[in-house]
PyMOL CGO cylinders between C-alpha atoms (Angstrom):
from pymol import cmd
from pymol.cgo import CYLINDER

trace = [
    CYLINDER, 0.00, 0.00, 0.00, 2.99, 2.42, 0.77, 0.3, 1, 1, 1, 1, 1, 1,
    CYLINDER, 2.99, 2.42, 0.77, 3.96, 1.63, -2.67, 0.3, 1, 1, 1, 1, 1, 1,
    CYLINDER, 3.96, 1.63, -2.67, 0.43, 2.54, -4.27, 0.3, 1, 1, 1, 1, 1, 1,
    CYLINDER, 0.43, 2.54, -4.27, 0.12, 5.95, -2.43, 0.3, 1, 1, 1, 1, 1, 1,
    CYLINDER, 0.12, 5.95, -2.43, 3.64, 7.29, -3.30, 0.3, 1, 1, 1, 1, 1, 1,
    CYLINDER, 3.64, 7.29, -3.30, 3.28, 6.59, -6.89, 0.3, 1, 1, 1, 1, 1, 1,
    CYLINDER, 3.28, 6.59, -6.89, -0.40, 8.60, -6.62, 0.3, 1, 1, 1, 1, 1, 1,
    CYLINDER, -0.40, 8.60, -6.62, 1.46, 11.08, -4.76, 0.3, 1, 1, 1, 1, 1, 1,
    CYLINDER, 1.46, 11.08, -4.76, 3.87, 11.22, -7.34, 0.3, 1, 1, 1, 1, 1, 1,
    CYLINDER, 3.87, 11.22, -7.34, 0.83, 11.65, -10.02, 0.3, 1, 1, 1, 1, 1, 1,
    CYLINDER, 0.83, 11.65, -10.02, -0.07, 14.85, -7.49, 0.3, 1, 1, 1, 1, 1, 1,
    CYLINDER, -0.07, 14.85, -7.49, 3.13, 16.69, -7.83, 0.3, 1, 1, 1, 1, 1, 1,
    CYLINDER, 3.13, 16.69, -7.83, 2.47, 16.66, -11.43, 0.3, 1, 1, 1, 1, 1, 1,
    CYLINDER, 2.47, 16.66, -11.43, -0.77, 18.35, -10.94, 0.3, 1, 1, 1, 1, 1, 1,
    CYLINDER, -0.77, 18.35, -10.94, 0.77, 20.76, -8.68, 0.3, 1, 1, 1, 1, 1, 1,
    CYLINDER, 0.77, 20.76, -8.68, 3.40, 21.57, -10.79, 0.3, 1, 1, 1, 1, 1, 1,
    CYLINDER, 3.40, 21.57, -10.79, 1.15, 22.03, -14.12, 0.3, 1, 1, 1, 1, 1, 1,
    CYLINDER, 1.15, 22.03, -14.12, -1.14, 24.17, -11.59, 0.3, 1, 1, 1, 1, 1, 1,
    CYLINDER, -1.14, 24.17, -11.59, 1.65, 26.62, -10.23, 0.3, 1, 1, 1, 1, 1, 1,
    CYLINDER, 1.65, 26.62, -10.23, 2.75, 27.12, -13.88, 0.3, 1, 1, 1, 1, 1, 1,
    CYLINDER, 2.75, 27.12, -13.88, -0.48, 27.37, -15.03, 0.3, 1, 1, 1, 1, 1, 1,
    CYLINDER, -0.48, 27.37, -15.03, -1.23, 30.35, -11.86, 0.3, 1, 1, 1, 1, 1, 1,
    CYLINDER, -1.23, 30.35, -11.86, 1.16, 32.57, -14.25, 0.3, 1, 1, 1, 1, 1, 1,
    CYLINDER, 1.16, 32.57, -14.25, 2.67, 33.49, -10.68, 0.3, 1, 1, 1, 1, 1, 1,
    CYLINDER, 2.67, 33.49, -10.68, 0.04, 33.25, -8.35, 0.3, 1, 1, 1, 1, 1, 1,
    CYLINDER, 0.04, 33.25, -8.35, -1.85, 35.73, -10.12, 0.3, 1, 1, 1, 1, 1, 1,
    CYLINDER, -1.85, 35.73, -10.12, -5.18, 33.11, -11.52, 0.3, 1, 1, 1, 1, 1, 1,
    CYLINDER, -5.18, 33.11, -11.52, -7.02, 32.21, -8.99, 0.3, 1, 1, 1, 1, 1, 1,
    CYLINDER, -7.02, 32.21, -8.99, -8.25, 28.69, -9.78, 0.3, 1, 1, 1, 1, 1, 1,
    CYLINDER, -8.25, 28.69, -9.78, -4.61, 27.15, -10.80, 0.3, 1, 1, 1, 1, 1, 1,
    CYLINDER, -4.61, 27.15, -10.80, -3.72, 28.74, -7.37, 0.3, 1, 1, 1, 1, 1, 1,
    CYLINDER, -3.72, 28.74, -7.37, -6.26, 26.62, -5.54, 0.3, 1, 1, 1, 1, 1, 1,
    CYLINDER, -6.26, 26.62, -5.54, -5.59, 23.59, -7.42, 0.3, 1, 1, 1, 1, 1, 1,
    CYLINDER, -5.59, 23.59, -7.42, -1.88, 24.01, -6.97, 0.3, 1, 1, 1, 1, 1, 1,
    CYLINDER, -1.88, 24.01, -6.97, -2.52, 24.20, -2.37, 0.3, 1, 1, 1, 1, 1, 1,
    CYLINDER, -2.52, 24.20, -2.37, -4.64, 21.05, -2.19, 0.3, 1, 1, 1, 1, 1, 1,
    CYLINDER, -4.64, 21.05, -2.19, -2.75, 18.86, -4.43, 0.3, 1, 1, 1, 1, 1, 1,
    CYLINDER, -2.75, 18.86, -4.43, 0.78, 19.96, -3.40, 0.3, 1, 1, 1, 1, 1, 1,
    CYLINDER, 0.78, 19.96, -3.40, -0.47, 19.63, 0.66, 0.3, 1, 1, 1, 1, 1, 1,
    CYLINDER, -0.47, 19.63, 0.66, -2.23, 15.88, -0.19, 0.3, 1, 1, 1, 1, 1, 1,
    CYLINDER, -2.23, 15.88, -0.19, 0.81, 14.76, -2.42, 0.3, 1, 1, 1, 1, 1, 1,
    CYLINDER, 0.81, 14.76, -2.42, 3.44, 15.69, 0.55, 0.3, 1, 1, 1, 1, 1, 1,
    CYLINDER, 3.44, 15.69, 0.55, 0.98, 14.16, 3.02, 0.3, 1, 1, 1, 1, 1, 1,
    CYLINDER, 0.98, 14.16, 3.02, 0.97, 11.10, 0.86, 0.3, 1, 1, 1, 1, 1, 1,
    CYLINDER, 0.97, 11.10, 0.86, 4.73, 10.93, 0.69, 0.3, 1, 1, 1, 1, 1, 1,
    CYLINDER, 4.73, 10.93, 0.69, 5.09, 11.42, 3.86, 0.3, 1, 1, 1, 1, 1, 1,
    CYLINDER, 5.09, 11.42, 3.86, 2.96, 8.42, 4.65, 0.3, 1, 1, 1, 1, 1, 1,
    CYLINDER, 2.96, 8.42, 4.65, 4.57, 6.27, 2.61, 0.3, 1, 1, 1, 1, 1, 1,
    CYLINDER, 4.57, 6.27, 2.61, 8.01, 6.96, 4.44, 0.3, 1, 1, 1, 1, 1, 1,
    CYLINDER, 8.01, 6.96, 4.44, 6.24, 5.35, 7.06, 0.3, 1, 1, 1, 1, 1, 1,
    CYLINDER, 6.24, 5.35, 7.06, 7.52, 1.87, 5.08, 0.3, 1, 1, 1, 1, 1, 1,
    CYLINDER, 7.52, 1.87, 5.08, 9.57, 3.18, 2.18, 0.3, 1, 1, 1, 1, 1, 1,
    CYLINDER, 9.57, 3.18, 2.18, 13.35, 5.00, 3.19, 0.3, 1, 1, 1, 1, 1, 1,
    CYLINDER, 13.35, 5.00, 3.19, 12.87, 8.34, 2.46, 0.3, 1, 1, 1, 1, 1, 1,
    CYLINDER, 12.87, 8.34, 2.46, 15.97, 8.29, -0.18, 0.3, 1, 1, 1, 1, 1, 1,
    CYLINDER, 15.97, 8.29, -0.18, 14.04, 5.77, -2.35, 0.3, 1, 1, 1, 1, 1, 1,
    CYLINDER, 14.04, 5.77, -2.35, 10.51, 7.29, -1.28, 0.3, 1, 1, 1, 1, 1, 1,
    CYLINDER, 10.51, 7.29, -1.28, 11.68, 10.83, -2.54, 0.3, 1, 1, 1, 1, 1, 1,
    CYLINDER, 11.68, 10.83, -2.54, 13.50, 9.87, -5.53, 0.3, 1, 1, 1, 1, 1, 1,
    CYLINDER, 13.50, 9.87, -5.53, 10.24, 7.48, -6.89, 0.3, 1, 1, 1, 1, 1, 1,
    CYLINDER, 10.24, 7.48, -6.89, 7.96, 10.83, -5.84, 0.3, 1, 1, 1, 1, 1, 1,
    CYLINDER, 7.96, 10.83, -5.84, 10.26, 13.04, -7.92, 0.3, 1, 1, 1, 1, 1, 1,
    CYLINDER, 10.26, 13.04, -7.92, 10.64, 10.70, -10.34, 0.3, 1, 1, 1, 1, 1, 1,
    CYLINDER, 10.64, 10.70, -10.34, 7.06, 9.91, -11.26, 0.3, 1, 1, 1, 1, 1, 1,
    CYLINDER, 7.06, 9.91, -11.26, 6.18, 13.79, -11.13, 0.3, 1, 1, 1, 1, 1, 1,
    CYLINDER, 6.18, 13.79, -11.13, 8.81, 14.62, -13.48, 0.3, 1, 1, 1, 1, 1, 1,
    CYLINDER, 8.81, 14.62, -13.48, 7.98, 12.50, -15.92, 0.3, 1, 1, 1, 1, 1, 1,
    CYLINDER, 7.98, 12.50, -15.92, 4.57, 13.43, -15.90, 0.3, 1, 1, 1, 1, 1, 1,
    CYLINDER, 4.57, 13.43, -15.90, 4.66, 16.67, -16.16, 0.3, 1, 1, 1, 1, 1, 1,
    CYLINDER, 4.66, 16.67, -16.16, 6.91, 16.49, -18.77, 0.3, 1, 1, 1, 1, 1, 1,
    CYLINDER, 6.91, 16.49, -18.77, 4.12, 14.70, -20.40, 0.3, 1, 1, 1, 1, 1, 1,
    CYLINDER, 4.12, 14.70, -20.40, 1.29, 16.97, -19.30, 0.3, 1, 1, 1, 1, 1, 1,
    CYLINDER, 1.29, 16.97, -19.30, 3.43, 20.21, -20.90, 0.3, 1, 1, 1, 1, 1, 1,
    CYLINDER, 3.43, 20.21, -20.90, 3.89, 17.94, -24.51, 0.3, 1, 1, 1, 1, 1, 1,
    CYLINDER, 3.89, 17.94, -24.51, -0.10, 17.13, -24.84, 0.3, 1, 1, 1, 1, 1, 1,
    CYLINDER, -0.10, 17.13, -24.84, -0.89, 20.26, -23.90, 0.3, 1, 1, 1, 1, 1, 1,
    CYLINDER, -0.89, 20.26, -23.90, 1.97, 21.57, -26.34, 0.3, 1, 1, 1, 1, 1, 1,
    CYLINDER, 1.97, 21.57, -26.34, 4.05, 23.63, -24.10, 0.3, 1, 1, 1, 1, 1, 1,
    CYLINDER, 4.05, 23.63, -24.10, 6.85, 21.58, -24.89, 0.3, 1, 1, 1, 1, 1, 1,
    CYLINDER, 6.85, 21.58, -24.89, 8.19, 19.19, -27.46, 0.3, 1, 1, 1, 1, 1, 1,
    CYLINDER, 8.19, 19.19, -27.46, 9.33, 16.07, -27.24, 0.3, 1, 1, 1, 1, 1, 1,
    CYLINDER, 9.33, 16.07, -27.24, 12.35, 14.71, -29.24, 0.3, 1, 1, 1, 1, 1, 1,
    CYLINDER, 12.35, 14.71, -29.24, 14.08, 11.64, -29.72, 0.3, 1, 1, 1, 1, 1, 1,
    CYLINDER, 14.08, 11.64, -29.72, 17.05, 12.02, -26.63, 0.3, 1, 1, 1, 1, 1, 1,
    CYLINDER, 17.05, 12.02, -26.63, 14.45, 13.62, -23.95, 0.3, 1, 1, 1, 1, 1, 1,
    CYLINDER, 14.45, 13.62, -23.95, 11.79, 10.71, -24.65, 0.3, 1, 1, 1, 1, 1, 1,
    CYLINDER, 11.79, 10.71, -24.65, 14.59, 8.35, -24.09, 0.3, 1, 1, 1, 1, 1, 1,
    CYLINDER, 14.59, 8.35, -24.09, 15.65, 9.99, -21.14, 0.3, 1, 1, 1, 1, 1, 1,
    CYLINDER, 15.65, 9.99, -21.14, 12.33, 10.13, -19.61, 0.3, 1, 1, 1, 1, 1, 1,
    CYLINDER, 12.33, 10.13, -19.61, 12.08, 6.11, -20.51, 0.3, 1, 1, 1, 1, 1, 1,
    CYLINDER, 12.08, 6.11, -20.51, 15.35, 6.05, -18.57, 0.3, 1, 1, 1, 1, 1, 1,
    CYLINDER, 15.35, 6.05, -18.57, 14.06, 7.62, -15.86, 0.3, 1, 1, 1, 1, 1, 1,
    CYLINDER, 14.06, 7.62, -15.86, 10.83, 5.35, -15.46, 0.3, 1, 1, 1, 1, 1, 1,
    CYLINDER, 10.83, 5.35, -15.46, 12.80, 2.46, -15.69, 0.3, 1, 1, 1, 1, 1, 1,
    CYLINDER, 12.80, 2.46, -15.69, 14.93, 4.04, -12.88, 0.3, 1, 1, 1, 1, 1, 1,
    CYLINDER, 14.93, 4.04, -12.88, 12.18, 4.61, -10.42, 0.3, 1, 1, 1, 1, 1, 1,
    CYLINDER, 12.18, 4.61, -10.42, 10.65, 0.74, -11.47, 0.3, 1, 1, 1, 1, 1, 1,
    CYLINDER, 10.65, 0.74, -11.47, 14.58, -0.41, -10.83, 0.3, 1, 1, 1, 1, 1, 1,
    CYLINDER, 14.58, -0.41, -10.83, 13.78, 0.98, -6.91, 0.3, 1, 1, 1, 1, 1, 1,
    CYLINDER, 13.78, 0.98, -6.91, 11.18, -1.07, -6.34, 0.3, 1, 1, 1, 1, 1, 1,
    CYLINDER, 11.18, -1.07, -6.34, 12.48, -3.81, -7.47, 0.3, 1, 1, 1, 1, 1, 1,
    CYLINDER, 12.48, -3.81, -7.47, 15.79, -3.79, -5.32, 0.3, 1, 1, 1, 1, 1, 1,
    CYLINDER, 15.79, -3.79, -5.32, 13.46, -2.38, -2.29, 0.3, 1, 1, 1, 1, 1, 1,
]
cmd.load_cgo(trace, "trace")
């Protein structure tokens, strides 16, 4: 279960992080409140699931997932592109935060 609610958490940060850029610095309202609750429940989740995950593997799987996603929130939404060495990079990076749970 610790495993389950990181990797939501993760899917949080990603929110949060589309949201604050999305606030065009704090200034939008909505973004703004979307950015508070999902950045307070997806540190509350992590710091649940450092209840049974070490918080060096915990953190890196939370960053990991977020990053990733919101790289791929910002390429749908076309704020950014996606090219052949940052797709593989981002594969790299999955395959990273799958290689910590395996070895945990």
């Amino acid at each position: 279960m610790y495993w389950v609610v990181l990797v939501a958490s993760g899917v949080l940060e990603a929110v949060w992080a589309t949201a604050l850029a999305a606030s065009n610095g704090f200034r939008r309202p909505w973004p703004v409140v979307v950015w508070a609750v999902t950045m307070a429940l997806s540190l509350v989740g992590l710091a649940w699931a450092m209840r049974g995950i070490p918080v060096g593997t915990a953190y890196a799987v939370w960053v990991g997932v977020g990053a990733v996603l919101t790289v791929l929130v910002a390429v749908l939404r076309g704020e950014e592109k996606l090219g052949v060495a940052k797709a593989l990079l981002l594969v790299a990076l999955i395959g990273c935060v799958a290689g910590l749970k395996v070895v945990s």
